[in-house]
GUZAMI-35674 format. One record per residue (C-alpha): x, y, z; residue number from 1; residue in three letters. Coordinates in Angstrom, 3 decimals. Last residue first. Layout:
N
+----------+----------+----------+--------+------+
:        u :        v :        w : koltor : tiro :
+----------+----------+----------+--------+------+
:        X :        Y :        Z :    NUM :  ALA :
...
+----------+----------+----------+--------+------+
END
This chain:
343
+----------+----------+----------+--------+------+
:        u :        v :        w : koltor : tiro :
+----------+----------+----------+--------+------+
:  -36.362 :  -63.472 :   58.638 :    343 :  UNK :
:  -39.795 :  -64.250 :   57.278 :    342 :  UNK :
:  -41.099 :  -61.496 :   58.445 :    341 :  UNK :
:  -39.135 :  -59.572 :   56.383 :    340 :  UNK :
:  -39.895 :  -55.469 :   56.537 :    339 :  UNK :
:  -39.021 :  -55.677 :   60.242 :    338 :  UNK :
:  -36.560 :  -58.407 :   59.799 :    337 :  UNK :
:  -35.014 :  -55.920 :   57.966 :    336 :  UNK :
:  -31.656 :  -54.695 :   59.756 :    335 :  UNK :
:  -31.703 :  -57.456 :   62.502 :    334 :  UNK :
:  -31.480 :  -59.880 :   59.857 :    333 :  UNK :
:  -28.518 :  -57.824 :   57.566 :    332 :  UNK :
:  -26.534 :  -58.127 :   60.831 :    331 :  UNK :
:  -27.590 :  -61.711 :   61.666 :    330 :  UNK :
:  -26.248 :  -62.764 :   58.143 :    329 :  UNK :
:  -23.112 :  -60.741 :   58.453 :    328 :  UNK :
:  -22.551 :  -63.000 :   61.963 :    327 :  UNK :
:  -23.188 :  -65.864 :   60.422 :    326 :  UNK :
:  -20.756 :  -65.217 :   57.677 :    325 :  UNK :
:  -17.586 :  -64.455 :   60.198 :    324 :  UNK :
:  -18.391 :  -67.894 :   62.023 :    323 :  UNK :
:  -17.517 :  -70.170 :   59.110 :    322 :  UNK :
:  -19.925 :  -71.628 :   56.962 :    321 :  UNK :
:  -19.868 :  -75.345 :   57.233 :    320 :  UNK :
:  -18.731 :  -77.874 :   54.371 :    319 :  UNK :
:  -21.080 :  -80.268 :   52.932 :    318 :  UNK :
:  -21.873 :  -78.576 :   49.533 :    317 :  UNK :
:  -23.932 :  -81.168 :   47.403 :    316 :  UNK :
:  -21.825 :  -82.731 :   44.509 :    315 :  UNK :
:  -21.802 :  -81.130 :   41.210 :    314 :  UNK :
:  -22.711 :  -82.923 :   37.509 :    313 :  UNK :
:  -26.031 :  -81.426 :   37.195 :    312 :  UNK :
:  -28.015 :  -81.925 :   34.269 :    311 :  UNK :
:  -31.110 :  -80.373 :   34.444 :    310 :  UNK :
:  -29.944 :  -77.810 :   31.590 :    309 :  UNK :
:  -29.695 :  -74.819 :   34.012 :    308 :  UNK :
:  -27.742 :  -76.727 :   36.342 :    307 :  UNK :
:  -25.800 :  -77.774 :   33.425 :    306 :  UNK :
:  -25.577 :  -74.001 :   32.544 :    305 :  UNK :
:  -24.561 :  -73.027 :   36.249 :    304 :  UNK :
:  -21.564 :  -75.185 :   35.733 :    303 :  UNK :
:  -20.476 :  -74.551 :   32.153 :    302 :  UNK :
:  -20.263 :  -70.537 :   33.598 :    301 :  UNK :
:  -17.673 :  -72.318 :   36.305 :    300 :  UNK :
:  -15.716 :  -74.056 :   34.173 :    299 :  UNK :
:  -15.384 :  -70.905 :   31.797 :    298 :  UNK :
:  -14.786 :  -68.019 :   34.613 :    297 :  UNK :
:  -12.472 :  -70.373 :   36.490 :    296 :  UNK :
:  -10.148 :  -71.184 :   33.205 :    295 :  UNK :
:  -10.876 :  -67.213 :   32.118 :    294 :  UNK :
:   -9.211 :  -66.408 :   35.379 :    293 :  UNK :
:  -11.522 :  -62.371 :   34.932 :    292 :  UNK :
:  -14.993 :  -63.071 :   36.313 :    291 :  UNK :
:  -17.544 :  -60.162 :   35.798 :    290 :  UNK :
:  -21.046 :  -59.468 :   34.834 :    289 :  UNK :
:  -22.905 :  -61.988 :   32.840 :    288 :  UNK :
:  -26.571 :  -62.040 :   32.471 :    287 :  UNK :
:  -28.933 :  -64.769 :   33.705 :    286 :  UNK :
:  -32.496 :  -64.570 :   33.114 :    285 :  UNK :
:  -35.013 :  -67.000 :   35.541 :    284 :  UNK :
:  -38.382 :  -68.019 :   34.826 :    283 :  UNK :
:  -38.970 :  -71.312 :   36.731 :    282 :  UNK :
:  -42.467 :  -71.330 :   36.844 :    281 :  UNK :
:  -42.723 :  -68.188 :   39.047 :    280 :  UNK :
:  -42.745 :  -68.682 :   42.675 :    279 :  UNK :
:  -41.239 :  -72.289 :   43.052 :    278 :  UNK :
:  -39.363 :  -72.649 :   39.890 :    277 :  UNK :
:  -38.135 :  -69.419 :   40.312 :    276 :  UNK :
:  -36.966 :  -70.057 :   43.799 :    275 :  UNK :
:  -35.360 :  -73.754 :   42.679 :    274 :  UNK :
:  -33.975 :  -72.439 :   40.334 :    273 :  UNK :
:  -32.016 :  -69.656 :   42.207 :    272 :  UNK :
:  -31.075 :  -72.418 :   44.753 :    271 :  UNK :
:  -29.703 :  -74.729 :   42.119 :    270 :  UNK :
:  -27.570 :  -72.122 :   40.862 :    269 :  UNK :
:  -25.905 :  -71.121 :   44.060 :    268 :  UNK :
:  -24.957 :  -74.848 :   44.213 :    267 :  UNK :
:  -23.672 :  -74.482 :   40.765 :    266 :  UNK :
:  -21.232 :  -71.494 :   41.524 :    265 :  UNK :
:  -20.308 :  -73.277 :   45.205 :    264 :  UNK :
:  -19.406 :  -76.602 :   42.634 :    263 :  UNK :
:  -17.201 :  -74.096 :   40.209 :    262 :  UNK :
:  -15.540 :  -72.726 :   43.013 :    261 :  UNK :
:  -15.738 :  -69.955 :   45.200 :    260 :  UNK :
:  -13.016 :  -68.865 :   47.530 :    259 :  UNK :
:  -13.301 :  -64.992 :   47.306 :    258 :  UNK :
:  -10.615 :  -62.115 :   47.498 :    257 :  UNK :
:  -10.797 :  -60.778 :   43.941 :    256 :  UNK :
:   -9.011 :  -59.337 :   41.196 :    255 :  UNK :
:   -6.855 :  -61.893 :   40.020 :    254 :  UNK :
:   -9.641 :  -64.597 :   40.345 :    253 :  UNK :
:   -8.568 :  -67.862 :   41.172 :    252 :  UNK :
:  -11.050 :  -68.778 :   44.398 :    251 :  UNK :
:  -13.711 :  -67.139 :   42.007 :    250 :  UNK :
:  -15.813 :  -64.814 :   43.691 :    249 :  UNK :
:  -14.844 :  -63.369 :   40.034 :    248 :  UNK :
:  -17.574 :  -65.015 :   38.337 :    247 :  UNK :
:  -20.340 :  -62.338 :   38.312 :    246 :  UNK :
:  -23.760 :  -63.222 :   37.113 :    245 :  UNK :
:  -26.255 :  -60.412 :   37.728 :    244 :  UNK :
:  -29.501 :  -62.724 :   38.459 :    243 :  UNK :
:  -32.751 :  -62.055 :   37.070 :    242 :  UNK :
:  -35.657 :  -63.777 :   38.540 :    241 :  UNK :
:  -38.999 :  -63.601 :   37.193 :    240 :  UNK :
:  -42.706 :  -63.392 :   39.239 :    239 :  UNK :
:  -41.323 :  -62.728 :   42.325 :    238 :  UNK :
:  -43.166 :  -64.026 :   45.516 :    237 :  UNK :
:  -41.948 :  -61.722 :   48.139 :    236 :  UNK :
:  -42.244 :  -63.683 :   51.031 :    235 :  UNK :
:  -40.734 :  -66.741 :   49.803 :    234 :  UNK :
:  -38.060 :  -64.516 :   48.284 :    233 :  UNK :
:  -36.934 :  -62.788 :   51.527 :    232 :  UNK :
:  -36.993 :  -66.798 :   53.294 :    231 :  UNK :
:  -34.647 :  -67.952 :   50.212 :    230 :  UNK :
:  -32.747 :  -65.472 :   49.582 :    229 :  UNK :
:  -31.663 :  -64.586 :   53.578 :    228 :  UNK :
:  -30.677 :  -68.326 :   55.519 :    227 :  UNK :
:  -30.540 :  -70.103 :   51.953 :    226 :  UNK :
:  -28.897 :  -67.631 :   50.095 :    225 :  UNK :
:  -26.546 :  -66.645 :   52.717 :    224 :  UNK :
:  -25.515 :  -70.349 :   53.744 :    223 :  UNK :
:  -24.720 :  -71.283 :   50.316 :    222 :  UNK :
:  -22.511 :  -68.795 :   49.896 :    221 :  UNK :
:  -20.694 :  -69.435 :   52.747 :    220 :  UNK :
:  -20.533 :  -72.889 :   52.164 :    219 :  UNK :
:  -18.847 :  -72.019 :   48.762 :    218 :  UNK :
:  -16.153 :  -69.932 :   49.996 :    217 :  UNK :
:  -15.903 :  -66.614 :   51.381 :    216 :  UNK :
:  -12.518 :  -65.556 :   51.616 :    215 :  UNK :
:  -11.971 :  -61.477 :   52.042 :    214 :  UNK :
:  -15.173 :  -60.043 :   53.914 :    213 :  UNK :
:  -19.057 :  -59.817 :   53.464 :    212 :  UNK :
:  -21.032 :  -57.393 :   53.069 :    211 :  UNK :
:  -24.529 :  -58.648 :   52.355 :    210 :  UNK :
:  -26.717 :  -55.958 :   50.797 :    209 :  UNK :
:  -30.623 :  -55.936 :   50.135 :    208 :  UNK :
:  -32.938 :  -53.481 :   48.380 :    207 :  UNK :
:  -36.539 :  -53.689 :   48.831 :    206 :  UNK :
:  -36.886 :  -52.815 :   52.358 :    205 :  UNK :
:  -37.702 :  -49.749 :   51.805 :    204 :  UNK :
:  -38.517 :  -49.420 :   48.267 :    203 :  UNK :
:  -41.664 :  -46.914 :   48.644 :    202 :  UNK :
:  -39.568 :  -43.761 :   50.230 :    201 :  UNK :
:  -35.835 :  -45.302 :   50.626 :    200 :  UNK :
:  -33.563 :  -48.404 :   50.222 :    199 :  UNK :
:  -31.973 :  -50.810 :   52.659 :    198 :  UNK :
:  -28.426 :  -49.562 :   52.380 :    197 :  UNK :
:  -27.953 :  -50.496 :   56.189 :    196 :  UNK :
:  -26.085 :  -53.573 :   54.975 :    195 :  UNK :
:  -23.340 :  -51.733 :   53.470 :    194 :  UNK :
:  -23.229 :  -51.831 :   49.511 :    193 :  UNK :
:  -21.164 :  -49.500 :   47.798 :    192 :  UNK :
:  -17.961 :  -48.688 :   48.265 :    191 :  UNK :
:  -17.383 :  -49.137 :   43.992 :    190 :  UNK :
:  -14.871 :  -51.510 :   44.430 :    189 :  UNK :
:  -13.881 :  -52.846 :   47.735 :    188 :  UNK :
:  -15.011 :  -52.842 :   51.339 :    187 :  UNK :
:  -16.829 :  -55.058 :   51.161 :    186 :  UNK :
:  -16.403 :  -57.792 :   49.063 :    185 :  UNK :
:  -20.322 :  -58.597 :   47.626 :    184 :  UNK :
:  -23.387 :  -60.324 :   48.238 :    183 :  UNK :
:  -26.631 :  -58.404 :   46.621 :    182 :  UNK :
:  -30.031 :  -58.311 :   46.405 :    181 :  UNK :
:  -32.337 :  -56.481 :   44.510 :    180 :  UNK :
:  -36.108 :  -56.697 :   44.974 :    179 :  UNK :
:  -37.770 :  -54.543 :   42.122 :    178 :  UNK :
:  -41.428 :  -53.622 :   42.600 :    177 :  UNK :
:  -40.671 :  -51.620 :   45.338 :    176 :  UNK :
:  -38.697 :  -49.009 :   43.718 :    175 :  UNK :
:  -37.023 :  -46.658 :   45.744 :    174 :  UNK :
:  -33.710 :  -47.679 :   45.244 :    173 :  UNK :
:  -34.599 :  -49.302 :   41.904 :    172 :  UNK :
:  -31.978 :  -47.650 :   39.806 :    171 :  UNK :
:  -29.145 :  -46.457 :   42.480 :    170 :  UNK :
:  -29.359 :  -50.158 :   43.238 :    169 :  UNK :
:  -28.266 :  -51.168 :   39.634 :    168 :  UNK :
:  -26.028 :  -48.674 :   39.576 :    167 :  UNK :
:  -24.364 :  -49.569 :   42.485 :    166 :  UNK :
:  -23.580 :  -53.345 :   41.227 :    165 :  UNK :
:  -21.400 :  -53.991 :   44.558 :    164 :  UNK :
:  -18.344 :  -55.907 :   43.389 :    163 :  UNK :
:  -17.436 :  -59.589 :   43.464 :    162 :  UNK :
:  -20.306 :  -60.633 :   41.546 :    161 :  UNK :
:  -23.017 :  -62.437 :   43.347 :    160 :  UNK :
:  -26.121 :  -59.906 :   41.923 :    159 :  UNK :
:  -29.775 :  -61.477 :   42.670 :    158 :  UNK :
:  -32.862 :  -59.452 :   40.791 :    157 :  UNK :
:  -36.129 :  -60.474 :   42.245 :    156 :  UNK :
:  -39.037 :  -59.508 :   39.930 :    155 :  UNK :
:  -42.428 :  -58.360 :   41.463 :    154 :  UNK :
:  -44.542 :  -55.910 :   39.922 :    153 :  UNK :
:  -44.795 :  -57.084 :   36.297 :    152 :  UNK :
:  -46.780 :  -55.421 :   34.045 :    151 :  UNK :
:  -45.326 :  -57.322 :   31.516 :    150 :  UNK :
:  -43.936 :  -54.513 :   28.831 :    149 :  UNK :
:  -43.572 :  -51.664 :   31.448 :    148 :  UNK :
:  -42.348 :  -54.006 :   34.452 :    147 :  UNK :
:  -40.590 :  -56.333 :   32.118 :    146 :  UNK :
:  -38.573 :  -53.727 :   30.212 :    145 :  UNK :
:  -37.244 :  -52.205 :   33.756 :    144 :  UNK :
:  -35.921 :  -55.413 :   34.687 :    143 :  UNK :
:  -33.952 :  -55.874 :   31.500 :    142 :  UNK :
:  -32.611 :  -51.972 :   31.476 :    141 :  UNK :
:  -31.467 :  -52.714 :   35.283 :    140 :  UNK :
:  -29.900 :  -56.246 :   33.647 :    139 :  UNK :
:  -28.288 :  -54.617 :   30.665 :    138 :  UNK :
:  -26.787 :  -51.605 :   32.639 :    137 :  UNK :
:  -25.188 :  -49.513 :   29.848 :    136 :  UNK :
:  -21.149 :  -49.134 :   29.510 :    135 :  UNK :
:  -19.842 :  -50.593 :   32.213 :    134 :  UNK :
:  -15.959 :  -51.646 :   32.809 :    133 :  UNK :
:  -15.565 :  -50.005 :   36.039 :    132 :  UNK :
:  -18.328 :  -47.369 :   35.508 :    131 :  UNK :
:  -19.826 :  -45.090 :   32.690 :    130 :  UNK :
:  -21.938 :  -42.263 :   33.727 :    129 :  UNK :
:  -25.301 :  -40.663 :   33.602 :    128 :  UNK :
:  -28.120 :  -43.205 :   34.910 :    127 :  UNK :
:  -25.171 :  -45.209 :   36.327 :    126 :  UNK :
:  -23.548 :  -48.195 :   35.224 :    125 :  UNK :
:  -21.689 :  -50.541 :   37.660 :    124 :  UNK :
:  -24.034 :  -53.461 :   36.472 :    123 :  UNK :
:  -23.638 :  -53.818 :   33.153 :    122 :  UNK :
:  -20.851 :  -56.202 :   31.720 :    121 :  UNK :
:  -19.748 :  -54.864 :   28.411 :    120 :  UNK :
:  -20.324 :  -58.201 :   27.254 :    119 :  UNK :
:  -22.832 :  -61.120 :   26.729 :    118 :  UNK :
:  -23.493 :  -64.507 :   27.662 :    117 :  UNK :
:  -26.837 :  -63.660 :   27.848 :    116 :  UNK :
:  -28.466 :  -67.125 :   29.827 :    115 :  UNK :
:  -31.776 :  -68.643 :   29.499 :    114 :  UNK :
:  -34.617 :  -69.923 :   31.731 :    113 :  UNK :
:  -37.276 :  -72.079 :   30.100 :    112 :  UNK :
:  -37.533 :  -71.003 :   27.007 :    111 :  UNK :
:  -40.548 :  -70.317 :   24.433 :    110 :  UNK :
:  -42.450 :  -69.566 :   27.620 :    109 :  UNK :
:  -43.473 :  -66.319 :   26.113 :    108 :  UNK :
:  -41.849 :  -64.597 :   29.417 :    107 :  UNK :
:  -38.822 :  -66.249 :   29.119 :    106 :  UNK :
:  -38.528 :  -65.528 :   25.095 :    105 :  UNK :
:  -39.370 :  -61.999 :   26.540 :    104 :  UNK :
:  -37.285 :  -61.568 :   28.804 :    103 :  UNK :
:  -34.179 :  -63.854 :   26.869 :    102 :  UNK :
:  -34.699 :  -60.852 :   23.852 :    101 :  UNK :
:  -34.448 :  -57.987 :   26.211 :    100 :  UNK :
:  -30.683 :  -59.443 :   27.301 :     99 :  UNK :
:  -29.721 :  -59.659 :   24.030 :     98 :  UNK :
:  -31.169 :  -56.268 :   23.610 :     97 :  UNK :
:  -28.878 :  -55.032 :   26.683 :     96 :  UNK :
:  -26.001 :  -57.102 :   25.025 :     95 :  UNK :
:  -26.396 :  -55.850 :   21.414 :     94 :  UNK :
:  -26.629 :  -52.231 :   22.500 :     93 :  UNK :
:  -22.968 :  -52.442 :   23.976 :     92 :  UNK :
:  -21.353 :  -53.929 :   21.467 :     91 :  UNK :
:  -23.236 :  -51.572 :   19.170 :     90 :  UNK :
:  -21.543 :  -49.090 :   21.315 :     89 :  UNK :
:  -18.437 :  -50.947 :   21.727 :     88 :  UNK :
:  -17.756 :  -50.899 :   18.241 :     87 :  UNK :
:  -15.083 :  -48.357 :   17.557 :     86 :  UNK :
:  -13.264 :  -49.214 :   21.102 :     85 :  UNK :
:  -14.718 :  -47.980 :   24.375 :     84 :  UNK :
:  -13.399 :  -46.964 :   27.734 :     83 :  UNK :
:  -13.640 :  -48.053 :   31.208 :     82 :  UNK :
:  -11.070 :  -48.143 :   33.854 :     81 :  UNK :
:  -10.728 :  -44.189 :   34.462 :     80 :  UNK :
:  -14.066 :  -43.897 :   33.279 :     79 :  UNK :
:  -15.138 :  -42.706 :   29.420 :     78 :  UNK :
:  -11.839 :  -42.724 :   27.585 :     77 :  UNK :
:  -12.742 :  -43.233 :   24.029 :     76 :  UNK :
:  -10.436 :  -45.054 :   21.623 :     75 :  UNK :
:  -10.557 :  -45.779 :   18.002 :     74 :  UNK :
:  -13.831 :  -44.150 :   16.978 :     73 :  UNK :
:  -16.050 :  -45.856 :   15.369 :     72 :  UNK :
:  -19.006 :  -45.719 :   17.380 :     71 :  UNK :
:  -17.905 :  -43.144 :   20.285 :     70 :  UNK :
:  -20.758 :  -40.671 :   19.694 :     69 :  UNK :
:  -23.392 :  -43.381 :   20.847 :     68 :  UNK :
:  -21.830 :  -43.404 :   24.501 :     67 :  UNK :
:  -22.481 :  -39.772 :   24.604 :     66 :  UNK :
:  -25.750 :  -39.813 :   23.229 :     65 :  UNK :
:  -26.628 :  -42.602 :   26.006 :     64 :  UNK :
:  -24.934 :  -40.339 :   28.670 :     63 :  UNK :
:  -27.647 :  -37.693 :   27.486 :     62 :  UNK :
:  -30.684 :  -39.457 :   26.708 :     61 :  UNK :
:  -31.016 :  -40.731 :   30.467 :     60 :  UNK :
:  -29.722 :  -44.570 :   31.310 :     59 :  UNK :
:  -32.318 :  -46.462 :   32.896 :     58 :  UNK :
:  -35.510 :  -46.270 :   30.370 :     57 :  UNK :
:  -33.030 :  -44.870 :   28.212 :     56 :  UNK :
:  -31.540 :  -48.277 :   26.762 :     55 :  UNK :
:  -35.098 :  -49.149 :   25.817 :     54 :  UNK :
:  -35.639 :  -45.885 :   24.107 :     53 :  UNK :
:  -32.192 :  -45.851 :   21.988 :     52 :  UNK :
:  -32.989 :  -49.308 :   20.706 :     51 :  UNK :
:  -31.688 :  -52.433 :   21.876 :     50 :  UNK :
:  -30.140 :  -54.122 :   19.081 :     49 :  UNK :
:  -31.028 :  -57.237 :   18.324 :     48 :  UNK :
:  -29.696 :  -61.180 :   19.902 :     47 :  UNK :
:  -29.424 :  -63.966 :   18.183 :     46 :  UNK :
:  -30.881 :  -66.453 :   20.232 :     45 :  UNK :
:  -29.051 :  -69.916 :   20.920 :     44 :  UNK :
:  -31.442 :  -72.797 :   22.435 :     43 :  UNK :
:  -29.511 :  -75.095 :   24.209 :     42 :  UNK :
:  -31.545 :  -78.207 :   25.707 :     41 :  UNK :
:  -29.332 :  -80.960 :   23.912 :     40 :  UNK :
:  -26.298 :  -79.102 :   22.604 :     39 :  UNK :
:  -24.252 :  -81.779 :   24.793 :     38 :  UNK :
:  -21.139 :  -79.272 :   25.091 :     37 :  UNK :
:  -18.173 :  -78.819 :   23.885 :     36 :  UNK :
:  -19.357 :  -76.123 :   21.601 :     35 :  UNK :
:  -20.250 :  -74.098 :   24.587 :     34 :  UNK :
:  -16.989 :  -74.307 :   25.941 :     33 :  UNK :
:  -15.068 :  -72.602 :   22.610 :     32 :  UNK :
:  -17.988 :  -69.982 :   23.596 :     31 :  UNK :
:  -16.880 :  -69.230 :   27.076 :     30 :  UNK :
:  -12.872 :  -69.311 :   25.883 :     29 :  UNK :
:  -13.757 :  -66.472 :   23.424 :     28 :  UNK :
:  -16.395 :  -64.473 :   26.140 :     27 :  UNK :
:  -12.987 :  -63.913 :   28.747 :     26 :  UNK :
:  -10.798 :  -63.653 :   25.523 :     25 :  UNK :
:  -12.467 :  -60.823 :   24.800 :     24 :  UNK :
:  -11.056 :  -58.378 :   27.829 :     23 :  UNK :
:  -12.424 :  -57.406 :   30.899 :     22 :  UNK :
:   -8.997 :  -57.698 :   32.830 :     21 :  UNK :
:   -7.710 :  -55.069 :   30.311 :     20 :  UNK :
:   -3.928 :  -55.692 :   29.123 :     19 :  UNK :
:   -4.357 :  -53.305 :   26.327 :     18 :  UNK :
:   -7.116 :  -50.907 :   27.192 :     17 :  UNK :
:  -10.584 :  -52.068 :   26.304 :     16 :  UNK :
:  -11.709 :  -53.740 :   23.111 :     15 :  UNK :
:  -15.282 :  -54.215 :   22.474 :     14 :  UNK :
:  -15.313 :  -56.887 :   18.877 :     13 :  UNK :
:  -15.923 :  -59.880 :   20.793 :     12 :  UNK :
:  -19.395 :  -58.990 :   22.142 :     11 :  UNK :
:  -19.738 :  -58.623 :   18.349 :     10 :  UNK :
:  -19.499 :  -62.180 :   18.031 :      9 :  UNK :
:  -22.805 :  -63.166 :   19.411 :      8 :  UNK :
:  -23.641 :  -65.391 :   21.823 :      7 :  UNK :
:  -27.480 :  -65.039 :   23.879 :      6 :  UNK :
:  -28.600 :  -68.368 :   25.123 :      5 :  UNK :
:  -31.522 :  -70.143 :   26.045 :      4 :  UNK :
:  -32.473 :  -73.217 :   28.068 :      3 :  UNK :
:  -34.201 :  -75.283 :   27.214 :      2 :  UNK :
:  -35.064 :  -77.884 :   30.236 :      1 :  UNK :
+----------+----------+----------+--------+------+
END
């Protein structure tokens, strides 16, 4: 499989606060890893700026002037946990055109899924406002792109980070053309995300939350994609699939409550590609969002890109889900079974 991938250094060059969770070292220790690796299969992109259009077909003109204004400047407070260094902004445009150039190289079949190993993460950004540690929302922008460029009217966009990626469902709330789904901590970080918040007018039914308490581990996981992902997806046929990567449903993570390790991370992996290779040729886009134990957040990022490569090195998950998860799951059934046959 090739597999592409989006590195750059200037994802190294957006400084945060001192002490930041969301910090460079995170990307640093991912791309020491990547060197590591068999390179057969990798494909590295070098990723453009997006321009001021692309990043507006989410964000409006405003907020993106705003964020522009802070190039080379030492310090911006934007959020009360995000703020931008002098280049965060073309930080920040680099990683939603990194992410633009794995759609298309997906979508010209020059790759066969690929990976943006990029940062700020994106998903907590709003039309009109920065969010815990976003600047612009590279996979919203991303899904947005292929719709207008590819006339696409199905793409499934999966988000397992830790937190609710509210601006990503704010975007396609009423959107039927984007499925989003998401497991998250609940309640945590942003609030976002109970399983009633089905979306409205035309995307009813399109967007889909799984709440789910403190120490989920891999079983867990696996159980929700395969007893909710899977049937949704085999009813909705999605032509890509974009997944918000978030590694802090890591059993280490400082800021999280999860119990997922680096074999849960590829077994959610496998499942992915093995929708997208049954709907849609095997077009999937990964971009990262969170995971802050660098250790966890590099082992398990090497994890999903052997599973990626056709290379797995994981053992099946045989462990049960406990009883807390099947009862989530039956909640978020009863919710849209109507709109889900499948369920």
């Amino acid at each position: 499989m090739k597999v592409g991938v989006i590195r750059d250094p200037i994802y190294l060059e957006h400084v945060a606060d001192e002490f930041h969770p969301e910090n460079p070292e995170r990307l640093q220790s991912i791309y020491e890893m990547l060197e590591r690796l068999p390179q057969e299969g990798l494909v590295y992109l070098t990723p453009r700026s997006a321009t001021p259009e692309e990043i507006c077909l989410i964000h409006d003109t405003r907020y993106h002037d705003e964020v522009a204004q802070t190039a080379g400047r030492a310090y911006t407070r934007l959020d009360p946990d995000t703020s931008t260094s002098p280049k965060s902004y073309e930080a920040a445009c680099k990683a939603v055109g990194g992410t633009l150039d794995l759609a298309d190289a997906v979508m010209k079949r020059e790759i066969d899924n690929g990976i943006a190993l990029i940062r700020p993460p994106g998903h907590h950004a709003e039309k009109d406002r920065a969010m815990g540690f976003c600047l612009f929302n590279n996979i919203a922008v991303g899904a947005r792109y292929l719709a207008q460029k590819y006339e696409l009217e199905r793409t499934l966009l999966v988000d397992f980070d830790l937190h609710h990626g509210n601006g990503t469902q704010h975007a396609f709330y009423e959107d039927p053309r984007v499925l989003y789904f998401s497991t998250h901590q609940y309640p945590y970080y942003p609030g976002s995300g109970w399983y009633s918040e089905i979306g409205r007018g035309e995307g009813e039914g399109y967007t889909i939350n799984v709440p789910l308490t403190y120490g989920m581990g891999d079983a867990d996981y696996g159980y929700i994609f395969n007893q909710l992902l899977v049937p949704v997806a085999d009813a909705f046929h999605p032509q890509i699939v974009l997944v918000s990567a978030g590694f802090d449903i890591h059993r280490d993570d400082p800021l999280g409550g999860m119990a997922v390790t680096e074999a849960g991370f590829a077994n959610m992996t496998r499942i992915l590609l093995d929708i997208a290779s049954h709907h849609c040729g095997g077009k999937m886009l990964v971009a990262l969002e969170g995971g802050y134990d660098v250790v966890g957040l590099t082992r398990s990022v090497q994890a999903m890109i052997m599973e990626m490569k056709g290379t797995s090195v994981s053992e099946p998950i045989q462990d049960e889900p406990c009883r807390g998860v099947m009862q989530t799951v039956a909640s978020v059934k009863d919710v849209l079974r109507s709109f889900w046959k499948t369920l």
